[in-house]
PAGU-678197 format. One record per residue (C-alpha): residue number from 1; x, y, z. Coordinates in steps of 0.5 Angstrom, whole numbers, padded with zeros to 4 digits. Each point is the difference from the previous one (the first is absolute). Last residue first. Layout:
BEGIN
[NUM; [X; Y; Z]];
...
//
This chain:
BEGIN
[599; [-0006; -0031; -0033]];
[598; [-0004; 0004; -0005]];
[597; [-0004; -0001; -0006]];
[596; [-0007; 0002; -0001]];
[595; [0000; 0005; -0005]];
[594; [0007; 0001; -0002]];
[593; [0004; 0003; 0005]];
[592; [0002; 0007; -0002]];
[591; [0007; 0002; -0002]];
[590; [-0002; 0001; -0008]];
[589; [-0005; 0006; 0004]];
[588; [0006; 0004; 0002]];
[587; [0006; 0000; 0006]];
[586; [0006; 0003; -0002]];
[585; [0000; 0005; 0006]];
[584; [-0001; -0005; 0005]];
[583; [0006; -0003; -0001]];
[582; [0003; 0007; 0001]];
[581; [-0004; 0001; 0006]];
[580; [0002; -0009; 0002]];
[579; [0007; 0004; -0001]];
[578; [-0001; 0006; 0005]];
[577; [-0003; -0006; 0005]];
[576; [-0008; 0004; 0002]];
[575; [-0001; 0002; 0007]];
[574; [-0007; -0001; 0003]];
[573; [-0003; 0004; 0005]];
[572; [-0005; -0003; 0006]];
[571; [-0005; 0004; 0003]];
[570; [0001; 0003; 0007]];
[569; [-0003; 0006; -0001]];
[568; [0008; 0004; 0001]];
[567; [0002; -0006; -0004]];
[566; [0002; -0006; 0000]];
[565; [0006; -0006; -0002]];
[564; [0004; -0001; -0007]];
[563; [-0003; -0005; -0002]];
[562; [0003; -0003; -0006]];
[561; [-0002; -0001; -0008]];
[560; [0001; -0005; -0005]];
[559; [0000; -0006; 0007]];
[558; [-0005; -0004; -0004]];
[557; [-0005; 0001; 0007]];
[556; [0003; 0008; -0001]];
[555; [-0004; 0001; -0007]];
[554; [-0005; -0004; 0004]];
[553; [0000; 0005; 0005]];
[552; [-0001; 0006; -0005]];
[551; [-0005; -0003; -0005]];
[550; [-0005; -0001; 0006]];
[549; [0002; 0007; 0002]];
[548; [-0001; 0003; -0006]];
[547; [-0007; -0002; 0001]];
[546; [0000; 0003; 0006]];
[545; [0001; 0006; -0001]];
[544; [-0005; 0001; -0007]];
[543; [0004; -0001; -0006]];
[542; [0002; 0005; -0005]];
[541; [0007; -0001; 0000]];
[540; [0002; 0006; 0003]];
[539; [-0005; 0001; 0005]];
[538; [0001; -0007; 0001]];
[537; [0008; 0000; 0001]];
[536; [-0002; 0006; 0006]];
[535; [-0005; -0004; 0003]];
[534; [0005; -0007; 0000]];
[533; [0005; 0004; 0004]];
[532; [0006; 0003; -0002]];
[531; [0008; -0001; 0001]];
[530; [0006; 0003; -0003]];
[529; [0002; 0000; -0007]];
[528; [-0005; 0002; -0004]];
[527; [-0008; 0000; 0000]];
[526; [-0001; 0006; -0005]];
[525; [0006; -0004; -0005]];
[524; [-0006; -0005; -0001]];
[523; [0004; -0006; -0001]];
[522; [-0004; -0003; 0005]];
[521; [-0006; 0000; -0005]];
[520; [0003; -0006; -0004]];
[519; [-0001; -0004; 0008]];
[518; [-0007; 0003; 0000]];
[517; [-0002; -0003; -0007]];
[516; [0004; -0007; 0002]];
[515; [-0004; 0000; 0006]];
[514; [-0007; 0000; -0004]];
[513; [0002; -0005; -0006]];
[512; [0002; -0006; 0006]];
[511; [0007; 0000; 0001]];
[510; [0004; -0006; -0002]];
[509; [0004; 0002; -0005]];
[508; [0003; 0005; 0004]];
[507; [0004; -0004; 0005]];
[506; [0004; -0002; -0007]];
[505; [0000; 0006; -0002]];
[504; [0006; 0003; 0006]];
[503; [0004; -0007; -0003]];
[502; [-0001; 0002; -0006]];
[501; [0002; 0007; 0000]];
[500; [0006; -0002; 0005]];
[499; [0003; -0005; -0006]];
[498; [0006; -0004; 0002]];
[497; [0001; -0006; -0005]];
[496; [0005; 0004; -0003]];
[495; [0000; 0007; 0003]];
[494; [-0005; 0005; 0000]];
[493; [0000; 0006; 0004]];
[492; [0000; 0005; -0005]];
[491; [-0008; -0002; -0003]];
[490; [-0001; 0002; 0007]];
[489; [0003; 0007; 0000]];
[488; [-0002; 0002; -0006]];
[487; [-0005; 0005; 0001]];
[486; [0002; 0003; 0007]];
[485; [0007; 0002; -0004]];
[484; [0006; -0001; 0005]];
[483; [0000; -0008; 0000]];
[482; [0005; 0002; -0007]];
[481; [0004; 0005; 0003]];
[480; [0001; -0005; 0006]];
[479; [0003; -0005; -0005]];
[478; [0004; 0006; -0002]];
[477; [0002; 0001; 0007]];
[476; [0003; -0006; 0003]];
[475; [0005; 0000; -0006]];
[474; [-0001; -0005; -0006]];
[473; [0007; -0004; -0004]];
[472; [-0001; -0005; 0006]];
[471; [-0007; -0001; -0003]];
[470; [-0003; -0007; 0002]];
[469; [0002; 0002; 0008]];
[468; [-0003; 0006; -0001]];
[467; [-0007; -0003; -0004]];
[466; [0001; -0005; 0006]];
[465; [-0001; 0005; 0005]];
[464; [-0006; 0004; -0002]];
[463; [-0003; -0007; -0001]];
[462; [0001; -0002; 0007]];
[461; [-0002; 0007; 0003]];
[460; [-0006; -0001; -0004]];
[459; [-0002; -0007; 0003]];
[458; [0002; 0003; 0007]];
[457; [-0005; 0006; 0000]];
[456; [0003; 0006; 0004]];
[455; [-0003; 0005; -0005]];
[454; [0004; -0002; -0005]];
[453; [0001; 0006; -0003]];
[452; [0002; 0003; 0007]];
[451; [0007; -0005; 0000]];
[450; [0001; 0001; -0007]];
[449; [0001; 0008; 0002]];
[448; [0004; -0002; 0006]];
[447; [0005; -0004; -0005]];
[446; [0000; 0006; -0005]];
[445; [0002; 0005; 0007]];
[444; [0005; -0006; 0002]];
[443; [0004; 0000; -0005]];
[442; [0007; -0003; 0000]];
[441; [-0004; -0004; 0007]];
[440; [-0005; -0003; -0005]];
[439; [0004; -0003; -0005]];
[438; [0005; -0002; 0005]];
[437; [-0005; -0004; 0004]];
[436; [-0002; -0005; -0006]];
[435; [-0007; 0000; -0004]];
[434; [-0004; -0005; 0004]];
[433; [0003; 0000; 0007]];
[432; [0001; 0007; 0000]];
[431; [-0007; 0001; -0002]];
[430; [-0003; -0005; 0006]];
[429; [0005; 0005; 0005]];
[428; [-0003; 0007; -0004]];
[427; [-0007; -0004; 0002]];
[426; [0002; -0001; 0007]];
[425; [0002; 0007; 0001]];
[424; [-0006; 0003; -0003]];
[423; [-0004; -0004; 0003]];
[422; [-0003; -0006; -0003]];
[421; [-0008; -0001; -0001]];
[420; [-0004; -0003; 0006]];
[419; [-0002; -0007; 0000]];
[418; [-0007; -0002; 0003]];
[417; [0002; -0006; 0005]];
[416; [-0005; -0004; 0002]];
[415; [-0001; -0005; 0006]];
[414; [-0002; 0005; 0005]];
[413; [-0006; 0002; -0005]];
[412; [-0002; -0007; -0001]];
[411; [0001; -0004; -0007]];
[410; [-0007; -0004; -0002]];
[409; [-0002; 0007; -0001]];
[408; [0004; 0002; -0005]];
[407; [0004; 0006; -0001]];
[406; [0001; 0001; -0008]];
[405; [0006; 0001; -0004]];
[404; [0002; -0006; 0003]];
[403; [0007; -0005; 0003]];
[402; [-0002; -0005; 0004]];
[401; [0004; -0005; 0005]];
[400; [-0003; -0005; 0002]];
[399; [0001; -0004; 0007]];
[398; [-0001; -0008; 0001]];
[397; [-0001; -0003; 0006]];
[396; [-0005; -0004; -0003]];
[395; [-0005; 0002; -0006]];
[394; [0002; 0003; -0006]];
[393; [-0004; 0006; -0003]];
[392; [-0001; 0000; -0007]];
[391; [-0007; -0002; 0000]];
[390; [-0001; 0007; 0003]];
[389; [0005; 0005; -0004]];
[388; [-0004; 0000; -0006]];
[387; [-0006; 0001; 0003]];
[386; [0003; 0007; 0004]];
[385; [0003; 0003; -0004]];
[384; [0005; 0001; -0007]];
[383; [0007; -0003; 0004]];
[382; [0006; 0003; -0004]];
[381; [0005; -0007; 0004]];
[380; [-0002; -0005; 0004]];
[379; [0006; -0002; 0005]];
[378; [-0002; -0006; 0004]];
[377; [0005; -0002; 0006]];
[376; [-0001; -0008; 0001]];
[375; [0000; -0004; 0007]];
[374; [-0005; -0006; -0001]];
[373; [-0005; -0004; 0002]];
[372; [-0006; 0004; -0003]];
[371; [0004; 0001; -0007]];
[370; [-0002; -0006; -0004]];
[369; [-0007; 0000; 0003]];
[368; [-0001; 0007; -0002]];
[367; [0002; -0001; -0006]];
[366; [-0004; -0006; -0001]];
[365; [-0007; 0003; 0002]];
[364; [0002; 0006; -0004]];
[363; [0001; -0004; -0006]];
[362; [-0006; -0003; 0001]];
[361; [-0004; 0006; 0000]];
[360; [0003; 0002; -0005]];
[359; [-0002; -0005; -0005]];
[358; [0002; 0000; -0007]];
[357; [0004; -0007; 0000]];
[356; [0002; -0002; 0007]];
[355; [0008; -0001; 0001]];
[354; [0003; -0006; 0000]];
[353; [0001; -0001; -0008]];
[352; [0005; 0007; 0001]];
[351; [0004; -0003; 0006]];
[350; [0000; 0002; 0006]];
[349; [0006; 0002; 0005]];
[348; [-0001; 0007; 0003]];
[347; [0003; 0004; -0006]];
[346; [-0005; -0005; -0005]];
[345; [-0006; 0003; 0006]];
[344; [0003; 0008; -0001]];
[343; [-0001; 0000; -0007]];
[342; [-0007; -0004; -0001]];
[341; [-0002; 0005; 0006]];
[340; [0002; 0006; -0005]];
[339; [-0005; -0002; -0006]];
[338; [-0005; -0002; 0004]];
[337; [0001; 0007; 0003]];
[336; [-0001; 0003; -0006]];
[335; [0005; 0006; -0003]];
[334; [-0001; 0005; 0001]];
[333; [0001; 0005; -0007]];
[332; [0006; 0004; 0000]];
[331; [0002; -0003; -0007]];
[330; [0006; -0004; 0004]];
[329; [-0005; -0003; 0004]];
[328; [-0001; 0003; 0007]];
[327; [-0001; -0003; 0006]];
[326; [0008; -0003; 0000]];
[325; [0001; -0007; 0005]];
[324; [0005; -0001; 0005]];
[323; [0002; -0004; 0004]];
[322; [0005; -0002; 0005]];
[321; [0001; -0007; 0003]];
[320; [-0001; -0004; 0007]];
[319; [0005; 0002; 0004]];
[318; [-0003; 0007; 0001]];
[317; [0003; 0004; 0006]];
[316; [0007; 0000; -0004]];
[315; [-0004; 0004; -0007]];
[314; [0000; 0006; 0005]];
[313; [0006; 0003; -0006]];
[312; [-0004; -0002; -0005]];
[311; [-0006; 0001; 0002]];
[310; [0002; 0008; 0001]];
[309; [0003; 0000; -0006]];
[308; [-0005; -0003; -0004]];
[307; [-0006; 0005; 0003]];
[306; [0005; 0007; -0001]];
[305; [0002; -0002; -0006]];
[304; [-0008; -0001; -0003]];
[303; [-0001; 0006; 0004]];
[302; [0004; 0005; -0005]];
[301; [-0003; 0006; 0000]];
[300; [-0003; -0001; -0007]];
[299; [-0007; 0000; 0001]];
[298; [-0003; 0003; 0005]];
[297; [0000; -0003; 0007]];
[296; [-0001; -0006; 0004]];
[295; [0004; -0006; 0004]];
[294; [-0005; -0004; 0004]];
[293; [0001; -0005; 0005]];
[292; [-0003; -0006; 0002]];
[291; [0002; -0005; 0005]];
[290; [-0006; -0004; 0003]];
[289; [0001; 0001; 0008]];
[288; [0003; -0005; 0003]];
[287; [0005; 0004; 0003]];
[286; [0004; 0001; -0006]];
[285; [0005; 0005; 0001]];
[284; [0005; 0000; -0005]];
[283; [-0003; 0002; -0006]];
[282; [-0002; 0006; 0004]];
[281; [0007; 0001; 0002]];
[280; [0002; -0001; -0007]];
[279; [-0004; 0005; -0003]];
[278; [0001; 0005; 0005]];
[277; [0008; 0000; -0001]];
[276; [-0001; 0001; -0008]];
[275; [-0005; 0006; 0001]];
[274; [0006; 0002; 0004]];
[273; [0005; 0000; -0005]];
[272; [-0003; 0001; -0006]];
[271; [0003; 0006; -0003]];
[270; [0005; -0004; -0005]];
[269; [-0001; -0007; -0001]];
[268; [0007; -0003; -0003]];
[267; [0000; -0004; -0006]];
[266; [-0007; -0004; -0003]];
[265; [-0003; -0005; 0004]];
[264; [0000; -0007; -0004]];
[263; [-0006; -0002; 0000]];
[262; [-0004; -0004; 0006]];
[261; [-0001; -0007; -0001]];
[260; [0003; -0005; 0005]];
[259; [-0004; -0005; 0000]];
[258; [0002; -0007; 0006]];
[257; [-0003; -0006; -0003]];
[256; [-0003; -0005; 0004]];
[255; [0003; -0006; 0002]];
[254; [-0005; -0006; 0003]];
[253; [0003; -0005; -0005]];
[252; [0007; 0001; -0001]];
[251; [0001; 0003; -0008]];
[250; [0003; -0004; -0006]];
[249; [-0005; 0002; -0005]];
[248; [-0007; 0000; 0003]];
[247; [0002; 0007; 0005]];
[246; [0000; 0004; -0006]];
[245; [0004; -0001; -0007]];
[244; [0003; 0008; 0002]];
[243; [-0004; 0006; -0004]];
[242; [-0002; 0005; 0007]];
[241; [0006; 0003; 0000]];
[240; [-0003; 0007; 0001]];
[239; [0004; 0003; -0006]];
[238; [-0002; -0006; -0004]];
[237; [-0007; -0001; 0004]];
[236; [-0002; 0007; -0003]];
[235; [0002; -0001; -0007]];
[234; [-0004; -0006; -0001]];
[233; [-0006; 0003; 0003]];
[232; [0001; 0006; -0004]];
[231; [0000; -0006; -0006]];
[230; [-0006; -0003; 0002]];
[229; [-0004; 0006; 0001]];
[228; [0001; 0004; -0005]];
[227; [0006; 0004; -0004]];
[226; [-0002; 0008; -0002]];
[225; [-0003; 0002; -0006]];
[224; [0001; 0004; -0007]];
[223; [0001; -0008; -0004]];
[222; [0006; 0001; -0002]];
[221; [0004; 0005; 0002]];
[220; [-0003; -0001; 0008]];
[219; [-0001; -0008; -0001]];
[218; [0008; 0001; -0003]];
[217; [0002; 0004; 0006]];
[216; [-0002; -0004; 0006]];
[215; [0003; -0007; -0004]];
[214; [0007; 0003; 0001]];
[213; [-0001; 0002; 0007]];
[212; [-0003; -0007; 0001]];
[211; [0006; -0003; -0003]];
[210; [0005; 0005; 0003]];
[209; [-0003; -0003; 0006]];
[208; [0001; -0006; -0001]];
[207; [0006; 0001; -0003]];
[206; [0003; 0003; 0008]];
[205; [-0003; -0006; 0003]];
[204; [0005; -0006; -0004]];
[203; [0000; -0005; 0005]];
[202; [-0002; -0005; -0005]];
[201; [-0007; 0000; 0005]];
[200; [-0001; 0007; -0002]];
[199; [0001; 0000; -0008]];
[198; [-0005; -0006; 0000]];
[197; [-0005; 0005; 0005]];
[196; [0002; 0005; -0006]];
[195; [-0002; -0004; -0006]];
[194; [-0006; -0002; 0003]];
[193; [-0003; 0007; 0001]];
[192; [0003; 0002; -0007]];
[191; [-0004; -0006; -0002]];
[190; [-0006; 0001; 0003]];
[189; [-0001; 0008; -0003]];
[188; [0000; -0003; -0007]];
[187; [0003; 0008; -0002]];
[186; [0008; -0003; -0003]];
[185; [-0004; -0005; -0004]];
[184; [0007; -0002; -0005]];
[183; [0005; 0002; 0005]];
[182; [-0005; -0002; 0006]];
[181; [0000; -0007; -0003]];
[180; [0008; -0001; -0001]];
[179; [0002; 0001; 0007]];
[178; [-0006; -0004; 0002]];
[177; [0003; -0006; -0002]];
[176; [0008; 0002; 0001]];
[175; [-0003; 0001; 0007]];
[174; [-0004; -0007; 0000]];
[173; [0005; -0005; 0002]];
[172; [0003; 0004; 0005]];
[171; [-0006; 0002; 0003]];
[170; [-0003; -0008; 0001]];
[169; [-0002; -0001; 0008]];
[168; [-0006; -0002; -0001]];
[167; [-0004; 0005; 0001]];
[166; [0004; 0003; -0006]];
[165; [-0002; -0005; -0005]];
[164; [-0007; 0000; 0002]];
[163; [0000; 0008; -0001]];
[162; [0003; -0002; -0006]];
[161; [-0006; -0004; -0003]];
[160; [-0005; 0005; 0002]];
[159; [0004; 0005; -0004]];
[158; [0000; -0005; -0006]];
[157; [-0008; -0002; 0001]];
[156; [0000; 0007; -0001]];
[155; [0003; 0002; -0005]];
[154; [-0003; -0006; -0005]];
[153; [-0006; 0002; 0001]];
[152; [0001; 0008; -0002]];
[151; [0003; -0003; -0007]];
[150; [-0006; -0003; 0000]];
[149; [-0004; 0006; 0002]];
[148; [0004; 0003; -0007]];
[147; [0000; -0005; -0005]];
[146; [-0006; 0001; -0002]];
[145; [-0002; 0007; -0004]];
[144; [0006; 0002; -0003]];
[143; [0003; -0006; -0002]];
[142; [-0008; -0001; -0002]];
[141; [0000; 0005; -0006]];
[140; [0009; -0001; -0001]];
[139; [-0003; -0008; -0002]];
[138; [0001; -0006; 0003]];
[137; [0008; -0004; 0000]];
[136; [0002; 0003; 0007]];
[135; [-0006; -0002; 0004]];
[134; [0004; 0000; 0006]];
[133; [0007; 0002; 0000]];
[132; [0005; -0006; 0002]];
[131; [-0002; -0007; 0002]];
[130; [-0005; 0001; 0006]];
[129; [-0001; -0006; 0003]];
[128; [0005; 0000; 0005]];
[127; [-0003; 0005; 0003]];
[126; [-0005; -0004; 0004]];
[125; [0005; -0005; 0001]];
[124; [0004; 0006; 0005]];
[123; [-0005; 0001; 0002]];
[122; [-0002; -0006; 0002]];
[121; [0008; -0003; 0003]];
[120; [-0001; 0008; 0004]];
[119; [-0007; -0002; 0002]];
[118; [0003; -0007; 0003]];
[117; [0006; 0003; 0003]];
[116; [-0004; 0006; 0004]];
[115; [-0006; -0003; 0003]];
[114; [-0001; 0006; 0005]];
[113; [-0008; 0000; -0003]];
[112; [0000; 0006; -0004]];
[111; [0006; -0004; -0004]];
[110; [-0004; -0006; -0001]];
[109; [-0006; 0004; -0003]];
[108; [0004; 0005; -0004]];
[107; [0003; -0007; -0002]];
[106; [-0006; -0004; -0002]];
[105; [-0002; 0007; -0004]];
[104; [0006; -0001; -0004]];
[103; [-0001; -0007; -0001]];
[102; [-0007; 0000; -0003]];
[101; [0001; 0008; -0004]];
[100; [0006; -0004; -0003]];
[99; [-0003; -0006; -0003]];
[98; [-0007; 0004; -0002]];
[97; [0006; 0004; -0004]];
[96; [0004; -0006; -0003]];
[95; [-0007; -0003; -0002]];
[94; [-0002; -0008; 0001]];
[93; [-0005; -0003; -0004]];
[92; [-0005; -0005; 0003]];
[91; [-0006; 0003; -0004]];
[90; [0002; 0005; -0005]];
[89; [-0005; 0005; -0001]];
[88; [0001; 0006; -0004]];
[87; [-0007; 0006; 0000]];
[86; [-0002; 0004; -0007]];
[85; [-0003; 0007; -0001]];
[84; [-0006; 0003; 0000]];
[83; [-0003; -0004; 0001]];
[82; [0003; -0008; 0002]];
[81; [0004; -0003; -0006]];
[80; [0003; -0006; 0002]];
[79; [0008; -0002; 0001]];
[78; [0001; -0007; 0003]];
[77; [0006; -0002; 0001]];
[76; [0002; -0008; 0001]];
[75; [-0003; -0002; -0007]];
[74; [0005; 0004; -0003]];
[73; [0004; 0007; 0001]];
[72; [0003; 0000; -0008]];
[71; [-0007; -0001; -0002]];
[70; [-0004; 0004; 0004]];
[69; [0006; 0006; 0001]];
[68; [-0002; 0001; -0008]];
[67; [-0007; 0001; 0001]];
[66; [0000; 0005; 0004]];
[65; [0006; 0004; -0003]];
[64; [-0005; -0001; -0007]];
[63; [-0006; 0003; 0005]];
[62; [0005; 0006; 0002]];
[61; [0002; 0001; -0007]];
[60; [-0009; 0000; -0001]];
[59; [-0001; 0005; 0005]];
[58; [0006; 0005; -0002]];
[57; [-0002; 0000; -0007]];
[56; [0000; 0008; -0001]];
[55; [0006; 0000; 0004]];
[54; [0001; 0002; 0008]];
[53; [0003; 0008; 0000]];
[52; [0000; 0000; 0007]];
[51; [0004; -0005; 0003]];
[50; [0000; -0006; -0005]];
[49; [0002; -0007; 0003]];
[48; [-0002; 0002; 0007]];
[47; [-0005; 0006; -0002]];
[46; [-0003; -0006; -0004]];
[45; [0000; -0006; 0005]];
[44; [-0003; 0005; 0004]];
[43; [-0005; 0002; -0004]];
[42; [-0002; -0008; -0002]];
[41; [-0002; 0000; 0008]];
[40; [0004; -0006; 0004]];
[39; [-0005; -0003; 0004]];
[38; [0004; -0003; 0006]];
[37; [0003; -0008; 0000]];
[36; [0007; 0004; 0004]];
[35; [-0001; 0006; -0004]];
[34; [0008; 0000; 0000]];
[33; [0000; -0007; -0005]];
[32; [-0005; 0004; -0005]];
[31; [0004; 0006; 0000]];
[30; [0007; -0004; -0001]];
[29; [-0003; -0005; -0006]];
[28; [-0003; 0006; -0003]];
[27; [0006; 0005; 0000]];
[26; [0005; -0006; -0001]];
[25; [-0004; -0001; -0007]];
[24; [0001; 0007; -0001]];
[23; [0007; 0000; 0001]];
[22; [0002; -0005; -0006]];
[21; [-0001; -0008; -0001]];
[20; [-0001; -0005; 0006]];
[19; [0004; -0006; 0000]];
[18; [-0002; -0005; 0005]];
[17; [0006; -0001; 0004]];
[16; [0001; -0007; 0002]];
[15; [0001; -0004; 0007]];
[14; [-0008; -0003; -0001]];
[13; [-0003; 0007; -0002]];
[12; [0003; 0006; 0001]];
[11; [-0003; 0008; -0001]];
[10; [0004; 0004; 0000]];
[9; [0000; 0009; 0002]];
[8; [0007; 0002; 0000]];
[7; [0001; 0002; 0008]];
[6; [-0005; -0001; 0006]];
[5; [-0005; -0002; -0006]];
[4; [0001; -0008; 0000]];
[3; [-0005; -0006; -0001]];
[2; [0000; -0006; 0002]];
[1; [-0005; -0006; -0004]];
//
């Protein structure tokens, strides 16, 4: 006997279709056949006949069904009553489903085991079971309930078969393939992931992105969350260029690959100048020392740039690639380290079968390997501490390059640079690059205005200037009239996917119940503008000296608030940036972390 389920449910016996009569009988024999010689329960076989509103003879139409299926199956299937329901067997039948599920796993298997053409000749067997929809002739109760984990199956065995078609080499043949597949299941984050490596490999990089891009708004439209793993990955090895065939395909023995994964830098860097100098003198000089440099400060002051510009333009000193790998997912959330090695590893020329499954120590091990001989520049960008930075760290004459809100004791305090707020002078420079200098120069109190609303902080100044440049029927002085009001400053400097409130939040999250409470407290317009000691905010906070100092300096640890020096006894004193006071401002109980959350 064969039996067939992945499609209209059959059952043929010498050559010829045993003629089955009617959804309900299909029901039956679907049910029993997916119960694989398992007890199939008569309140199974009711819902799935019946739904919710079974007969008052459901038993005995389901004893009739029974008796039916006996005589038109024969001698060579077995259907026997087993409380509380019934159990089919049919020795030395062959089912399409247990077929399928047989080679789809002998694929997987010979995939992770780098034997790409044989599971690529499996899987593509396994999936030639399938004829059509599964189940596609039972009734509406079990379409409802089965076909869905069978549908699932067969995605995965397909995903797994084009990975095999890509290692081999087989892009061309499967772009029209996927083009279709993410069309019709456009949030399956595996196929956008592999639609683009396709893309990529046809020379097309500009719609692989554009595929990332795309996919990164329907999951956000869709389903409210940002892309995983596998397709973050996969964007990332695009801008780094990490999506070759790889050294097996055609490359000489013994050659590595060089990265170069550093993100375009974006336009001029204004008021960096010597920030810049000293970045790349201390790149440049090695020493033996290990190499590791800290850039820190609030967020917003533009030390994303600052890092891809230095190692950008010190990339001569390291013949052995550039990399670059984001702390931070798009939810704001750090992201793991294993996460992050896997990442580095397939930019250094490892491929995903050769990576260890699920061991960080592992990873490290290889990691620290792979790097150990060689000369690369490591840029980690929005690094949350300490135990995120430690297994990231290369060995070797490499140097790494951090940005950070936070000082981290892995990084010496000769080797970290704390960024300073613009001056007046350079903030206008940035805002004139932004927005278009003649604007500025037709009104230079509006622009001196813009300039003091921003404060100084370059995130700010660049959203000033792209609303300008946005808006050429605006002057400089109606959008300083709009930053002029305290209270909507903040929602003012939004502009596309720009959002100073959001970035300035997302080092509040973070905070435990306590801090945020003193961080809301900062709004007091009894501490002001000028400086204060932990004993005057106490007072008015209602804490005791030191306590408010505890709060205080880690409020300075995630760069929300600046020292700004001692006084006459010696104390320290606190400034608080005016936009993270207006921040402050808004900040209520809905913005605690949850009872044991935090990063």
């Amino acid at each position: 006997m064969e039996f067939r389920v992945l499609g209209p449910v059959e059952a043929w016996r010498g050559g010829e279709r045993v003629a089955l009569s009617g959804s309900k009988m299909h029901t039956v024999l679907a049910t029993m056949l997916l119960a694989q010689e398992r007890v199939v329960s008569d309140s199974r076989l009711s819902a799935l006949l019946w739904g919710w509103e079974p007969p008052a003879t459901a038993s005995a139409q389901i004893y009739t069904y029974m008796s039916r299926l006996r005589k038109q199956l024969g001698a060579e299937v077995e259907i026997v009553r087993r409380p509380p329901g019934y159990v089919l067997r049919a020795p030395g039948s062959v089912t399409d489903l247990v077929e399928f599920r047989r080679l789809e796993r002998d694929g997987r298997r010979a995939l992770a085991e780098r034997r790409f053409e044989e599971a690529a000749d499996l899987l593509r067997e396994a999936l030639g079971q399938w004829r059509g929809a599964a189940l596609a002739n039972v009734t509406e109760h079990m379409l409802d309930a089965e076909p869905a984990p069978l549908d699932e199956e067969r995605m995965l065995a397909l995903e797994s078969r084009i990975e095999a078609d890509l290692e081999l080499g087989r892009h061309e043949q499967v772009m029209a393939e996927l083009t279709a597949l993410v069309a019709e299941f456009p949030v399956r984050e595996r196929l956008r992931a592999q639609l683009m490596t396709a893309l990529y490999r046809c020379g097309r990089q500009a719609d692989a992105l554009h595929t990332y891009y795309e996919g990164r708004k329907v999951l956000a439209d869709q389903l409210g969350i940002d892309p995983g793993e596998a397709l973050g990955s996969t964007y990332q090895a695009v801008l780094g260029g990490e999506l070759g065939l790889g050294p097996r395909r055609g490359a000489q023995p013994g050659v590595r690959p060089v990265p170069s994964m550093l993100p375009a830098t974006d336009g001029e860097l204004v008021g960096r100048e010597r920030e810049l100098e000293a970045l790349r003198g201390r790149l440049g000089h090695g020493g033996g020392a290990p190499r590791r440099i800290l850039v820190t400060g609030m967020a917003g002051l533009g030390k994303t740039a600052l890092a891809v510009r230095a190692a950008a333009e010190s990339g001569g000193l390291f013949p052995d690639g550039l990399l670059f790998a984001e702390l931070c997912g798009l939810d704001g959330a750090p992201r793991a380290p294993r996460a992050v090695l896997a990442q580095l590893l397939r930019a250094l020329g490892e491929s995903d079968h050769a990576l260890p499954a699920g061991d960080l120590d592992e990873l490290v091990r290889l990691y620290r390997a792979r790097t150990a001989e060689r000369r690369l520049l490591l840029v980690l960008d929005n690094v949350s501490g300490d135990r995120q930075l430690t297994p990231l760290l290369p060995a070797g004459d490499s140097a790494v390059l951090i940005t950070s809100r936070s000082r981290l004791a892995r990084v010496p305090g000769g080797d970290t640079l704390a960024l300073p707020l613009l001056d007046d002078g350079a903030a206008l420079e940035l805002l004139a690059a932004r927005a278009g200098r003649q604007r500025l120069v037709d009104d230079p109190d509006a622009a001196d205005d813009l300039v003091a609303y921003c404060g100084g902080l370059p995130l700010a100044l660049s959203i000033a200037g792209a609303r300008l440049a946005a808006r050429p029927h605006w002057t400089a002085a109606r959008l300083a009239a709009r930053l002029a009001d305290p209270a909507a400053r903040l929602a003012e400097l939004s502009f596309g996917d720009l959002d100073l409130s959001r970035v300035l939040r997302s080092s509040v999250e973070p905070l435990p119940p306590a801090v945020h409470d003193v961080l809301a407290g900062l709004a007091d317009p009894y501490l002001g503008d000028e400086p204060f000691c932990a004993r005057r905010a106490g007072e008015r906070l209602g804490l005791t000296e030191d306590a408010a100092e505890n709060a205080l300096e880690a409020l300075v640890d995630t760069a929300l608030l600046d020292l700004s020096g001692l006084d006459d006894l010696g104390r320290p004193l606190y400034r608080c940036h005016e936009l993270v006071r207006l921040l402050a401002a808004t900040l209520d109980s809905s913005d605690l972390p949850s009872v044991g959350a935090g990063r």
